[in-house]
N, CA, C and O of each residue as an XYZ file, in Angstrom:
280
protein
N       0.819     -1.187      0.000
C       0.000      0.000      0.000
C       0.868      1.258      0.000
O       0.573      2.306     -0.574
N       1.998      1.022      0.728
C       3.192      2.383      0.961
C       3.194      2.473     -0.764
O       2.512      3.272     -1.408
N       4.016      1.580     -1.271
C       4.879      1.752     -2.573
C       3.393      2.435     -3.180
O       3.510      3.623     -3.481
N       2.389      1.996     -3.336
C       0.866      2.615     -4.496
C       0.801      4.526     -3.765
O       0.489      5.550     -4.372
N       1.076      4.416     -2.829
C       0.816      5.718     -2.276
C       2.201      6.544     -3.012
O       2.078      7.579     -3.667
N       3.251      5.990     -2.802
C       4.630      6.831     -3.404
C       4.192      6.634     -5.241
O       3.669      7.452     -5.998
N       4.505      5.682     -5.415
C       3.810      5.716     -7.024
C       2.646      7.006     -7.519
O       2.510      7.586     -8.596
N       2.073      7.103     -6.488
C       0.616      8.216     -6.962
C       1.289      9.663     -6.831
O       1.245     10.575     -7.658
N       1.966      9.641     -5.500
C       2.560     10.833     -5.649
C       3.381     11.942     -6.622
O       3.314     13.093     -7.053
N       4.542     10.220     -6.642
C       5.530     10.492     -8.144
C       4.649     11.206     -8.988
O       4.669     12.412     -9.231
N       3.842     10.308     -9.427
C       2.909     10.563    -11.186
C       2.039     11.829    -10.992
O       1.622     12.416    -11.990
N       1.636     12.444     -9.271
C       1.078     13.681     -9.697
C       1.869     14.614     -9.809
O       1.565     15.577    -10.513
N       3.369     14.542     -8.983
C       4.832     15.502     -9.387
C       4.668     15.408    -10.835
O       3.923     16.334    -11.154
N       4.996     14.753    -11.836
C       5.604     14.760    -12.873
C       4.293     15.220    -13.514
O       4.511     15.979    -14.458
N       3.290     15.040    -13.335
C       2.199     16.011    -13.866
C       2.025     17.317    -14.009
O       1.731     17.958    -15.018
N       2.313     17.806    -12.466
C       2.403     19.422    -11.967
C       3.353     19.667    -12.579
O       3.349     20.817    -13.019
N       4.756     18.703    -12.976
C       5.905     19.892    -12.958
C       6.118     19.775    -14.068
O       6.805     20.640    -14.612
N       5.579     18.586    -14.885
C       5.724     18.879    -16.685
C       5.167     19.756    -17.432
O       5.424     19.765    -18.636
N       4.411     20.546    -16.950
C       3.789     21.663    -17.633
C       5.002     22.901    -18.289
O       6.087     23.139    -17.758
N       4.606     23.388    -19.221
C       5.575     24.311    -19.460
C       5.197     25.499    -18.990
O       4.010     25.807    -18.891
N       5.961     26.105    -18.730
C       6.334     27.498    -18.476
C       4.869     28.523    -19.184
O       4.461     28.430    -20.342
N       4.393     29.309    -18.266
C       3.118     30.133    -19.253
C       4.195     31.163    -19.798
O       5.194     31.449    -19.138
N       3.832     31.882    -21.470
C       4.238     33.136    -21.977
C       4.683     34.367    -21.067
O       3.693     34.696    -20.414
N       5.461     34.948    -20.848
C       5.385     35.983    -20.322
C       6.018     37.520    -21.009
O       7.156     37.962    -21.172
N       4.959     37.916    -21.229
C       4.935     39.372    -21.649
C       4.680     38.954    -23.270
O       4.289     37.828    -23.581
N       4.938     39.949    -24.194
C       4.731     40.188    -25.715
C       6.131     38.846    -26.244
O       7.195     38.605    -25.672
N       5.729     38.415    -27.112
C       6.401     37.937    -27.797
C       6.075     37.341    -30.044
O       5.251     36.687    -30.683
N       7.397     38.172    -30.332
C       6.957     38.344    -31.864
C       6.835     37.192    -32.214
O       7.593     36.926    -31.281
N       6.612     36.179    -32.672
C       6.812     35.344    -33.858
C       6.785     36.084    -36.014
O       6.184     37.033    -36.518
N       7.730     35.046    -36.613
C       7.945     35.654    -37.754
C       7.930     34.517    -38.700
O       8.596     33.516    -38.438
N       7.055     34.610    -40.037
C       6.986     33.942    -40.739
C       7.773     33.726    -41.475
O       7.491     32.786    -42.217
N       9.060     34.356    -41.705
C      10.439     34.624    -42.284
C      11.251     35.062    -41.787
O      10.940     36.209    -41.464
N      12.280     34.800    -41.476
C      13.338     35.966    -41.313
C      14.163     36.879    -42.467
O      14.596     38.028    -42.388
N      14.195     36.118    -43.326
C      14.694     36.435    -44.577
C      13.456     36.717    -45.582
O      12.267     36.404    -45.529
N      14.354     37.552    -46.666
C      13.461     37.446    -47.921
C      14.600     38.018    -49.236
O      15.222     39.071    -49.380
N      14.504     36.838    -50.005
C      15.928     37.046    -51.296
C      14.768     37.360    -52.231
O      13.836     36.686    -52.671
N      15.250     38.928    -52.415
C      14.650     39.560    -53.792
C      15.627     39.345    -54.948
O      15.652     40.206    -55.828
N      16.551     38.130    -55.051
C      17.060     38.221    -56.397
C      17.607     38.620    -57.014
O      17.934     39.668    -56.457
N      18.080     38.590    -57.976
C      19.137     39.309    -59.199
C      18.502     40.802    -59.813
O      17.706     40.394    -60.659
N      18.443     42.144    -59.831
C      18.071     43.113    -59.960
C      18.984     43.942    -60.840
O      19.769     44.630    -60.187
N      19.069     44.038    -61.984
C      19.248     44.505    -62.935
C      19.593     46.058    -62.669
O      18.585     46.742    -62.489
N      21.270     46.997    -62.586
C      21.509     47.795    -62.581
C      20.576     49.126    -63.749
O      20.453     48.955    -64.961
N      20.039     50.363    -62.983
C      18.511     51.107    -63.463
C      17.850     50.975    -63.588
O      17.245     51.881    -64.161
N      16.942     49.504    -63.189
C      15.618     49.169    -62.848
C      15.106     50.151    -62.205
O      15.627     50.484    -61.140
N      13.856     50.907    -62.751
C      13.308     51.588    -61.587
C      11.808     50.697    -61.115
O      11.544     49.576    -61.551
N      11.012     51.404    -60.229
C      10.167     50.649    -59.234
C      10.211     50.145    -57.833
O      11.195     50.182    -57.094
N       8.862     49.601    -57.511
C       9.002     49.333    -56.331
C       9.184     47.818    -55.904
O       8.569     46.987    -56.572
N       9.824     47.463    -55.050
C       9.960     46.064    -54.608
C       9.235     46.323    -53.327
O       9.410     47.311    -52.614
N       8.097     44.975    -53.023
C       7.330     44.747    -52.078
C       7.379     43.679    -51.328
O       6.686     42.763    -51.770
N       8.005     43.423    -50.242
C       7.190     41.920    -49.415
C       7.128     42.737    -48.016
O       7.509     43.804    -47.534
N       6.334     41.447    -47.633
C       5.226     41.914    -46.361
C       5.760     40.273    -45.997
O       5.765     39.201    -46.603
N       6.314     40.903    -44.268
C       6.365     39.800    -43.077
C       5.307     39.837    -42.270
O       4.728     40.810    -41.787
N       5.088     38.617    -42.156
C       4.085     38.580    -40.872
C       4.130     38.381    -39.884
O       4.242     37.214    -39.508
N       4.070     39.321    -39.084
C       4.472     38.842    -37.479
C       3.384     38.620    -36.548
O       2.372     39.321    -36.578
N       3.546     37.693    -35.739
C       2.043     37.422    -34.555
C       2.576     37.332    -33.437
O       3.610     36.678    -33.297
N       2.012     37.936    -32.469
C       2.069     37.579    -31.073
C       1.609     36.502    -30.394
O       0.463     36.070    -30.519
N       2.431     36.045    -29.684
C       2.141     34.917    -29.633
C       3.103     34.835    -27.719
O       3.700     33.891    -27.201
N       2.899     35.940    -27.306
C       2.831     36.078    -25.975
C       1.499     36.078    -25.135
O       0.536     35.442    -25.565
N       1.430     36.640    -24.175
C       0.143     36.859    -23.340
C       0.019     37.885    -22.922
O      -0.515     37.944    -21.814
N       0.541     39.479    -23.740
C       0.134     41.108    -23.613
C       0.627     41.239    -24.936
O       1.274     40.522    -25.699
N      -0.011     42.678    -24.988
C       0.190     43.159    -25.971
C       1.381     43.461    -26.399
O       2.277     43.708    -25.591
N       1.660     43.502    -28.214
C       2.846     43.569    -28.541
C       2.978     44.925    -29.261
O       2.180     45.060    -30.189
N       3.916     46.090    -29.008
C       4.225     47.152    -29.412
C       5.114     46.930    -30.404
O       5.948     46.087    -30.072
N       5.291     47.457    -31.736
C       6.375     47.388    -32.787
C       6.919     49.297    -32.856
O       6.354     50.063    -33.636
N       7.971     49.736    -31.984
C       8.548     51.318    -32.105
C       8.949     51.171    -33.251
O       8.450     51.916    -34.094
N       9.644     50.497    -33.548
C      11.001     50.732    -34.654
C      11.445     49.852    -35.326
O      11.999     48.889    -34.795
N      11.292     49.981    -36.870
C      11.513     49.094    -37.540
C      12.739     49.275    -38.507
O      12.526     50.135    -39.361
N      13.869     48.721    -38.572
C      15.131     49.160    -39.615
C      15.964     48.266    -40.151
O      16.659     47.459    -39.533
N      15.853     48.490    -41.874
C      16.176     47.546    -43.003
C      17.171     46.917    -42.762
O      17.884     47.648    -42.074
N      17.607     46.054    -42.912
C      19.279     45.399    -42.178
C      19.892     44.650    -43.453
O      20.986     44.090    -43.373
């Protein structure tokens, strides 16, 4: 009966403590990090366009200040 009582215990530890970690605060996720626009032909004029998508995927809100081309 001891050992069924330690057995139950074990298995509700490893229950409680396998949980992961909750989100904390804003966090970005990104559907790319990259994006290869390719071979571009010296005096091409126009515009080149892509759009990243980013989601939050924390548990508050996510602020974007500043964004810069790298």
């Amino acid at each position: 009966m001891k050992k069924l009582l330690v057995l139950v215990v074990l298995a509700a530890c490893v229950v409680v403590f396998s949980k992961s970690a909750p989100a904390i605060g804003p966090m970005a996720t990104v559907d790319s990090e990259e994006f290869d626009a390719g071979s571009i032909k010296t005096g091409t004029t126009g515009i080149l366009k892509h759009a990243f998508k980013i989601k939050n995927t924390g548990d508050s809100v996510l602020v974007i200040r500043d964004v810069r081309p790298g």
